[in-house]
C-alpha positions, 0 to 999 in steps of 0.5 A, a space after each residue: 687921860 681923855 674920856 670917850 664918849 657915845 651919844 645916842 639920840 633920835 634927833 642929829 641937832 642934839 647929837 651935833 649940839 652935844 658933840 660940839 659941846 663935848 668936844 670942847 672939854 679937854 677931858 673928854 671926846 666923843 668917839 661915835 653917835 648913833 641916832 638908834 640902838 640898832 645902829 649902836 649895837 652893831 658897832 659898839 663892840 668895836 667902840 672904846 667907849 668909856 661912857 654912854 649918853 643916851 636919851 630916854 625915849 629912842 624909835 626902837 627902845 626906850 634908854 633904860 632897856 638900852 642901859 640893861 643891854 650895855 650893861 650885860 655887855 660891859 661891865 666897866 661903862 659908865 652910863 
């Protein structure tokens, strides 16, 4: 079974880089990126998300107050 993937990253060539990387594996797929947590949580409830890749210095967060949050919110994600 395919794992799906979130990407959150300022910077879209990093998030295109890694999408097309990602891709590429047969086991794994991107199914969202987001270039800030905002964006990020108001869809991720949505999302069937199994792991989360997110870069450490966001505009609006830092990622490791980011990982606290999703991990409050879910606690079957990988990060």
């Amino acid at each position: 079974m395919s794992q799906a993937i979130t990407i959150i990253d300022p910077s879209t060539i990093v998030r295109q880089g890694l999408v097309h990387l990602i891709n590429n594996k047969t086991d794994y797929h991107v199914i969202s990126d987001y270039d800030n947590s905002y964006r990020l949580f108001e869809r991720f409830e949505s999302d069937d998300t199994d792991i989360v890749i997110a870069e450490y210095y966001l505009p609006d967060i830092n990622g490791l107050d980011l990982i606290r949050i999703l991990k409050v919110k879910t606690a079957l994600l990988r990060l």
